[in-house]
N, C-alpha and C positions, 0 to 999 in steps of 0.2 A: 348575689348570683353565685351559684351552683361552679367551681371549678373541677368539683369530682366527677368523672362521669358517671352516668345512673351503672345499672346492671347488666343494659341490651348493650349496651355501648363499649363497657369495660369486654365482654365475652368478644365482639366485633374485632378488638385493639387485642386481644388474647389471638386471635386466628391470624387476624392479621400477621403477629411476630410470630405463630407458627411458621404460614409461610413462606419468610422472611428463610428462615433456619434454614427450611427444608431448602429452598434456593441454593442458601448459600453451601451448603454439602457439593452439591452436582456443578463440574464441567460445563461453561457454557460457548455460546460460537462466538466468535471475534473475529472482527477483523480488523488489520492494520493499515491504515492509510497516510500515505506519504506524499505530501501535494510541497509542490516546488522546489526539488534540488535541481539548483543552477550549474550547470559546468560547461565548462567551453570546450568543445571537443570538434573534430575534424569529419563532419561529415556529410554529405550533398554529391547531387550529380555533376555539379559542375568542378573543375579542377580548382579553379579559385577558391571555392569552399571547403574542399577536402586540403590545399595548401595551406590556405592563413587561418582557415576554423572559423568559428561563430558559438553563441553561446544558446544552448538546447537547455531547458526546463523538462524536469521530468515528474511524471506524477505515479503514484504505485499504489494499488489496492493488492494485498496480500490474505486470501482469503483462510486463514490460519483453522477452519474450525472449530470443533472445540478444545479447549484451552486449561490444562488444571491451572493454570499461572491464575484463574479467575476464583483459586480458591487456598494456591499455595504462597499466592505472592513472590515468587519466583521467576527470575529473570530466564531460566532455565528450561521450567513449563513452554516456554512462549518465544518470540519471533525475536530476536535484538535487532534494533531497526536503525538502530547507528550500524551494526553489524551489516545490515542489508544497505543503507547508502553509502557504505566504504567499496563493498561489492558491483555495485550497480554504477557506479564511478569508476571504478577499474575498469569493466567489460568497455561503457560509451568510453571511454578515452584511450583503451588500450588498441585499436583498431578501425579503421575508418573504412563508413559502408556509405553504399550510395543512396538510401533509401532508406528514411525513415520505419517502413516498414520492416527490414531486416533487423533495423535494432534494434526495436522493437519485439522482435519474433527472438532475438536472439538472447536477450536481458528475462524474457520472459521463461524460456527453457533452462535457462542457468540456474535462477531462483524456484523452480521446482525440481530441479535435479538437486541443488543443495539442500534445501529447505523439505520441511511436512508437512507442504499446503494443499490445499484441496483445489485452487485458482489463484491464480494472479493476472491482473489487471496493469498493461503498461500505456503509458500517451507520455508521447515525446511530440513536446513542442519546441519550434521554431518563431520565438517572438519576433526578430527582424528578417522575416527571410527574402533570398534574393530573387525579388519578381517585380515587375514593371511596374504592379498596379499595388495601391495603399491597400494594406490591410494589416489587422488587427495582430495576428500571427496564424500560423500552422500550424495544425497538430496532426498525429495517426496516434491510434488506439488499438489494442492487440489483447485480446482476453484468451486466455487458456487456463483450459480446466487438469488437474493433473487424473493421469491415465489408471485406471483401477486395476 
């Protein structure tokens, strides 16, 4: 057997790593997703909740565009997302809001006032939350796109 490839084949595997090339030249989109920082932070409508706290899961889609870090390898080019969970932990624990949705709306204004993103995507869940009836947990979801 034949491991060389014939001449239709070799041309095929030529285009192919063309391109490959050309790809790798050009900016591509990215995005960064951040599923499950845990923190215990003080927030709910009820006073108990905002007193003793409870422990919110948070998840984060950071819609960064496109990205030279896809071509410079650079941490620079692109989003540092230990950077953005040091952030995103500061805001949920530095202030206690009665609604999910505010801190939500509020973590999500921060991160495109700091950041160069085009969207972000926040859900703040509540895995034990305080209600009568068994369930799974809680979440609210807040998408915003940043403003042109």
């Amino acid at each position: 057997m034949d491991d060389e490839p014939d001449g239709d084949d070799a041309d095929d595997l030529d285009d192919d790593r063309e391109g490959e090339e050309d790809r790798a030249d050009a900016a591509e989109a990215v995005t960064v997703e951040i599923t499950g920082l845990s923190l215990y932070t003080h927030h709910g409508v009820s006073e108990a909740e905002r007193e003793i706290g409870q422990r919110l899961v948070l998840d984060l889609r950071l819609d960064i565009g496109e990205s030279d870090a896809t071509v410079t390898d650079a941490i620079e080019d692109t989003v540092d997302y230990g950077e953005v969970c040091q952030l995103v932990a500061l805001i949920a624990q530095q202030r206690s809001h009665k609604t999910l949705e505010r801190l939500c709306s509020t973590i999500a204004n921060r991160l495109l006032a700091d950041y160069d993103l085009e969207g972000v995507w926040v859900k703040a869940t509540k895995p034990e939350p305080p209600i009568a009836l068994t369930v799974d947990e809680v979440s609210v979801e807040v998408w915003r796109e940043a403003e042109a």
